[in-house]
C-alpha positions in Angstrom: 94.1 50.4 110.4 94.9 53.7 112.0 95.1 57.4 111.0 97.9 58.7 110.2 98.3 62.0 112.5 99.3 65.4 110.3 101.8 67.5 112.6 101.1 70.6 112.4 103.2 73.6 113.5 102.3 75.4 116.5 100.7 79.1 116.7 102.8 82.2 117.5 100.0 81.9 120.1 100.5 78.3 121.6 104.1 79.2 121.3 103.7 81.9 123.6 101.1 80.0 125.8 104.2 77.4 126.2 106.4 79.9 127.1 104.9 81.0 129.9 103.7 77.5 131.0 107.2 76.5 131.0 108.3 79.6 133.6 105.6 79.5 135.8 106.4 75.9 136.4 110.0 76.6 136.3 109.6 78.7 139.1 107.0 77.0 141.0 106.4 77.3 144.0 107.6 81.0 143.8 105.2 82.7 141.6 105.3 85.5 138.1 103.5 88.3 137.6 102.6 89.7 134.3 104.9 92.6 133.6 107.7 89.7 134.3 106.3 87.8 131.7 105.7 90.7 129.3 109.3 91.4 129.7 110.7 88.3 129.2 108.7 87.5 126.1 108.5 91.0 124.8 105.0 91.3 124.2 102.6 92.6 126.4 99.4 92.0 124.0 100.2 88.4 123.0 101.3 87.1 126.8 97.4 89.0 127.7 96.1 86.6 125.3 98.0 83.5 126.1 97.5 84.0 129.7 94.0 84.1 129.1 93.9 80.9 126.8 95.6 79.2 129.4 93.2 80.2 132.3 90.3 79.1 130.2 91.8 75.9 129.9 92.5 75.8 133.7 96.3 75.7 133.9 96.7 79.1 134.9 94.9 81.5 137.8 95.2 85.3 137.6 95.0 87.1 140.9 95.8 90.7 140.7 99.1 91.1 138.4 100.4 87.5 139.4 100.6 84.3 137.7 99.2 81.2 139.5 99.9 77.3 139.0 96.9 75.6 139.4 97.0 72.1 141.0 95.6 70.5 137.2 99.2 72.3 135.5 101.4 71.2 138.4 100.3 67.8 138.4 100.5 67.1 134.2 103.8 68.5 134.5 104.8 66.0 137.9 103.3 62.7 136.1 105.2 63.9 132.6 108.6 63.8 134.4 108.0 60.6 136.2 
């Protein structure tokens, strides 16, 4: 017998961390930097925290001001739309 699994809804946080996922990879291989990102999403504070989420979890490098795909992110997203 199996679990059922409980959806859940997503954070304002994960939200955000999507967000940005989704436009770094949209523009891959050109990269964004942060003030882009804080524009596009409107907040400076939250896209801080997001991008750091997402660096700890090793989708996302941080050099300087600009936003960096790492080879992990790029390929989860390549074998998704296989």
């Amino acid at each position: 017998m199996q679990a059922k699994r409980i959806r859940r809804r997503p954070s304002e946080d994960e939200r955000t961390q999507r967000a940005i996922l989704a436009l770094v990879l949209s523009s891959h291989p050109h990269h964004r930097t942060m003030p882009e990102m804080s524009r596009e999403i409107g907040n400076k504070e939250a896209v801080e925290g997001a991008v750091r989420r997402l660096s700890d979890f090793g989708l996302i490098r941080l050099h300087g001001q600009t936003l960096l795909l790492t080879d992990a992110a790029f390929h989860c997203h390549r074998l998704e739309t296989l």
